[in-house]
N, C-alpha and C positions, 0 to 999 in steps of 0.2 A: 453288342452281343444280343442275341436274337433272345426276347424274355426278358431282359435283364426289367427290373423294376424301375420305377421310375422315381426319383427323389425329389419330397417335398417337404418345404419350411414351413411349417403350420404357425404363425401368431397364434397365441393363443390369451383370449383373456380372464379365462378361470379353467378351473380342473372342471365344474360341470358341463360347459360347453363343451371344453375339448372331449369329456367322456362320450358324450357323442359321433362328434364331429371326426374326432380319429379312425375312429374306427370304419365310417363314413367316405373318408377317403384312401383308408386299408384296403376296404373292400375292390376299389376302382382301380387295384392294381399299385398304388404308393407305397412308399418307401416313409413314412412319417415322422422330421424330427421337430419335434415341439419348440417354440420359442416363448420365453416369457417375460415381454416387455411391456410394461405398461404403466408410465410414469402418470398417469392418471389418478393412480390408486391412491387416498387420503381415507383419515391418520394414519401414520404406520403401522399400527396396529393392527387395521383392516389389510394394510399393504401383506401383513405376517399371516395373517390368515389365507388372504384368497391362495398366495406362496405355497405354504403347505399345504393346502388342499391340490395343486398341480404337482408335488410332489408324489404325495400319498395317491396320485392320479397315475402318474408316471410309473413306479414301482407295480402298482396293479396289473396295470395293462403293458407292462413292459414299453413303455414310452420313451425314449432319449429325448434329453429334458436339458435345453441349454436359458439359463436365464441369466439376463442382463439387467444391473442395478440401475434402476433411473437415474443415481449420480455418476455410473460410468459410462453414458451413450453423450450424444452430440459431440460440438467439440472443442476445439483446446478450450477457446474463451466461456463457453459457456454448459452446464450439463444439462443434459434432459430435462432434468426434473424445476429447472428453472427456466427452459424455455417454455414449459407446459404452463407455469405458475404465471409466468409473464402473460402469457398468451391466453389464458383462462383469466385474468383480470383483467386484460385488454379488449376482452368480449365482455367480460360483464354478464349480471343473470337476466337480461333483457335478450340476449342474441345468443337463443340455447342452439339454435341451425349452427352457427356461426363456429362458439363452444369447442362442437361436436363435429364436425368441417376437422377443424382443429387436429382435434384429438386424434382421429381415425390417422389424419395424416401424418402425422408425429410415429405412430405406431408403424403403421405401413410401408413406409420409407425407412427405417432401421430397419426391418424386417426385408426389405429387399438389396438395402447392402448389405448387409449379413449375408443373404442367401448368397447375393455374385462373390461377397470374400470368400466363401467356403464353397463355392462352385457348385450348388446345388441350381437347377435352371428352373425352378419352379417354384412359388410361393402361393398360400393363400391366410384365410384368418377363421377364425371359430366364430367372430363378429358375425357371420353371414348367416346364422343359427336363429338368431336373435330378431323375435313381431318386432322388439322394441327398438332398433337400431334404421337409422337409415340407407337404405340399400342401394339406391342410387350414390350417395356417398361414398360409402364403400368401396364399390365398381371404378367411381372415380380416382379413387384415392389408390386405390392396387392399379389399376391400367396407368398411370404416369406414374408413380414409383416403379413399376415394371418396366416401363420407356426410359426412365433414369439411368437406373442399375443394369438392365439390359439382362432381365431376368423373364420369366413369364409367368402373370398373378393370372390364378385360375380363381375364378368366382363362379360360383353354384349356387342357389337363393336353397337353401337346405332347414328352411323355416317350419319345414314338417316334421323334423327331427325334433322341433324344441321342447314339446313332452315329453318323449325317451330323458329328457336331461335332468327331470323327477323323479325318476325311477333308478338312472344306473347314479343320481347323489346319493338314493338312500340307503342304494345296494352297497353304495363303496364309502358311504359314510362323508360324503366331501361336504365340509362345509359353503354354504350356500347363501352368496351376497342378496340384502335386501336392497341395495340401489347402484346405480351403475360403477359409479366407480371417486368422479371427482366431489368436493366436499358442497360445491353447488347442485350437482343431481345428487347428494343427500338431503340435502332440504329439499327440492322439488319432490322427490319420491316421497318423504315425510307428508309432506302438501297433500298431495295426490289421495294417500291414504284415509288424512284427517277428511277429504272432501266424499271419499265414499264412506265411508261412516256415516258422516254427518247426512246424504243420499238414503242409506237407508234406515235414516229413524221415522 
């Protein structure tokens, strides 16, 4: 049908990315449903947070908002949330490329069989938002889970958006992660910090 919109499965890895990022791809004409998988996320606690901030995201901006529990993805033998843990120990905090290789792909390939089970032909991630993410990565990891699933990952390097994403947190209240996500880049961001402090005394 001539118009019709075009639907797309946005991964999404917090409410302040996506507050951007959605709207970003609303504009270009999509149809935007949220995904929210990211077996990444340590303690749980943190896991409950970033949660309802995609929530409280969702509701705002009128979002359709499907989230999948890290122990209900992979499969029979094994869940998500322990292939990620296997996989994250098996790199170790020597091989953060590696890590993080990892991670993106774990995410992205769920995200694109989802999209072909639910027949949406298009997928991307609010990752693409992100100085601090590897972008080449990324592109990789959506163009063969795309080739897998037989879906098609749109990447956009939308890295200029990433300011907007301090402004509509504060407007809509979302709570706002201090490090990426797994419990090894919370010690490295912990690092990182301690080391500019210590820079500027």
């Amino acid at each position: 049908m001539a118009g019709e919109m075009r639907r797309l499965l946005l991964h999404s890895c917090c409410g302040p990315c996506a507050s951007v990022a959605a709207p970003a791809w609303r504009e270009q004409g999509m149809e935007v449903r949220a995904l929210f998988f990211n077996p990444n996320i340590e303690p749980p606690v943190e896991y409950e947070r970033r949660l309802e901030a995609m929530y409280t995201l969702a509701e705002a901006i009128d979002l359709p908002l499907e989230v999948v529990a890290p122990e209900a993805a992979g499969d029979e033998t094994q869940p998500a949330l322990e292939v990620w843990r296997d996989a994250g120990r098996a790199a170790g905090p020597g091989d953060r490329e590696g890590r993080c290789r990892l991670c993106v792909v774990m995410r992205l390939f769920e995200t694109a069989r989802r999209a072909a089970e639910e027949g949406v032909p298009s997928f991307a991630t609010t990752l693409a938002i992100s100085p601090h993410q590897a972008h080449d990565q990324i592109r990789e990891a959506g163009l063969m889970a795309g080739a897998t699933f037989d879906v098609e990952f749109l990447y956009e390097d939308q890295r200029a958006l990433f300011p907007r994403h301090y402004e509509e947190s504060r407007r809509l209240g979302l709570y706002r992660q201090p490090y990426c996500g797994c419990a090894l880049s919370k010690w490295e961001a912990w690092h990182e910090r301690q080391a500019r402090r210590e820079s500027r005394r």
